[in-house]
N, C-alpha and C positions, 0 to 999 in steps of 0.2 A: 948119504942116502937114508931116507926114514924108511922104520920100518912099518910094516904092515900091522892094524891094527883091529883087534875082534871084540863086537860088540855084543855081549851076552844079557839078554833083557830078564829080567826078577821073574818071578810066578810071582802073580796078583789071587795069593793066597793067601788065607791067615797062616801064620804060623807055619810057612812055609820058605825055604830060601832059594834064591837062585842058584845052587847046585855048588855055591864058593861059602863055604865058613865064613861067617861075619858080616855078610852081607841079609840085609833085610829083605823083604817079600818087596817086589815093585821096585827096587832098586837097578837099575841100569849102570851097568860097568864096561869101561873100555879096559882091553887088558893088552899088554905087550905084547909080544911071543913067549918073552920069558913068565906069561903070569904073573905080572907083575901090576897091582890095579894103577891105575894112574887120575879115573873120571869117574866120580860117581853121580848120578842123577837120581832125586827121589820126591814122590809127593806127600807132603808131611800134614796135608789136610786140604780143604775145597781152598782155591787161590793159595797153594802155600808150598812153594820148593825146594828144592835142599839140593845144592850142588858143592859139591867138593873135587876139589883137584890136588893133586900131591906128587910130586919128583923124586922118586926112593932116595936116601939118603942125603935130602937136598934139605935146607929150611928156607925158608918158612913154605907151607900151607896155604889157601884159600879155601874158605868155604864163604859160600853165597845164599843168601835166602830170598827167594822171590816171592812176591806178593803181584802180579800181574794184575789184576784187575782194579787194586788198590795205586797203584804203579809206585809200590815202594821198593826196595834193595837193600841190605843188609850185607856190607862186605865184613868178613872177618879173617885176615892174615894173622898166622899163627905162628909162632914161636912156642920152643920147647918152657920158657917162665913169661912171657909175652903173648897178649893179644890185641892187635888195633882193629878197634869196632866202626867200620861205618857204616852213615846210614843217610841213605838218599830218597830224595822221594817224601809220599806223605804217608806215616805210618798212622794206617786204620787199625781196626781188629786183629785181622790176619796177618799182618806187619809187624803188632804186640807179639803176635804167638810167636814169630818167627826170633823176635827179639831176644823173647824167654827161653827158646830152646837155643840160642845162640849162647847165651849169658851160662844156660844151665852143660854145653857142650864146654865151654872154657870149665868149670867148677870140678868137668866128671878128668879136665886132662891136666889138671893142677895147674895152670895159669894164676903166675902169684899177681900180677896187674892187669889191669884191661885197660885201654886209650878206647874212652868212647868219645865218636865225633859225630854232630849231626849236623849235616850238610847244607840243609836247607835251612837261613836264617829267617825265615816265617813259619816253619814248622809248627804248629799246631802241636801241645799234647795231650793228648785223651786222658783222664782221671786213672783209665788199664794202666796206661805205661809209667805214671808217675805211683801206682802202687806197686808194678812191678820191681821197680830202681829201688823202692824203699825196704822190701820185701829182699831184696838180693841185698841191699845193706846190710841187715840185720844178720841174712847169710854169713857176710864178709865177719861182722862183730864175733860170731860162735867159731868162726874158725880162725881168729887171733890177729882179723884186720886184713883176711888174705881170700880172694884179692883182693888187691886194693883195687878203685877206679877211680880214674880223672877224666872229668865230661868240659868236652870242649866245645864250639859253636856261636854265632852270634845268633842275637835272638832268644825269645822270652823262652822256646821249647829245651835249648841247651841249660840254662838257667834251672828249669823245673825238672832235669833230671838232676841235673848236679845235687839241687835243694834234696830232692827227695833221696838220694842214696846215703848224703850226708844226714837226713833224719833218720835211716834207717838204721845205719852204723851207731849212731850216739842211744838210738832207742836197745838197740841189741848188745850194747856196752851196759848200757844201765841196767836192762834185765838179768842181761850173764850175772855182774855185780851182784845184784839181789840174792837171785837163785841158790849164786854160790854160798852168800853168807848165810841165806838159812838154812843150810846143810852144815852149819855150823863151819865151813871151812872159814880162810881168808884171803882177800883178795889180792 
């Protein structure tokens, strides 16, 4: 028999929380009996959602980003060294955003790899998301290659994220490099 379960909705305040430690203003949480969260719902900007779900002591995680108007998705299964990224749909602006807080949510919970896949082998990518990938490379470079990612998908949008994380990474090798050795250290 399941148990019954209580929905406690955010204050849509600044700096304000839904009355639970760790939980953001606007945030929507299902909780157990025992208080335990298990659903979190949030609006992370105009067209832009954030849903996570979580099994106490279970692995893996999902967290979901929606972009409804754009009609993009963003699945992200989490492991305690693992993340598999996908992405469906066609990623617009708010799709990017949701991308970069997805990539930037792997960095903050030490995920040493990421499986990114994109779904749609016509995808389309915007010049955002292909500075984004390269931007998060360079990330990867100053923290010693970690995480790594491997971008998979048919189609020229898979290709042009692949390219650009792999410019990233060889760009923020090189610079580390430099940096370091006119500090007179060695490499």
């Amino acid at each position: 028999m399941s148990q019954p379960e209580t929905v406690v909705p955010g204050i849509d305040a600044a700096g304000l929380t839904n009355g639970r430690p760790g939980f953001l203003a606007g945030t929507q949480c299902r909780f157990t009996p025992s208080g335990t969260p298990g659903l979190f719902v949030r609006p992370l900007g105009p067209d832009r959602w954030y849903v996570a779900a979580s099994i106490p002591d279970a692995n893996p995680d999902l967290d979901v980003y929606l972009s409804p108007a754009e009609g993009s998705t963003i699945w992200a299964v989490r492991w305690p060294e693992r993340c598999a990224i996908r992405i469906e749909g066609v990623l617009g602006e708010a799709g990017i955003a949701n991308l970069g807080d997805c990539l930037v949510g792997a960095l903050e919970r030490g995920v040493r790899h990421i499986d990114l896949e994109l779904l749609d082998p016509d995808q389309e990518m915007l010049p955002t998301a292909e500075g984004l990938l390269e931007s998060f490379g360079r990330q990867s470079a100053r923290q010693g290659g970690h995480p790594g990612v491997s971008v998979s998908g048919d189609g020229a949008g898979a290709r042009t994220l692949a390219l650009a994380f792999a410019r990233g990474l060889a760009l923020g090798i090189t610079r580390g490099s430099h940096a370091h050795l006119r500090q007179g250290g060695r490499p």
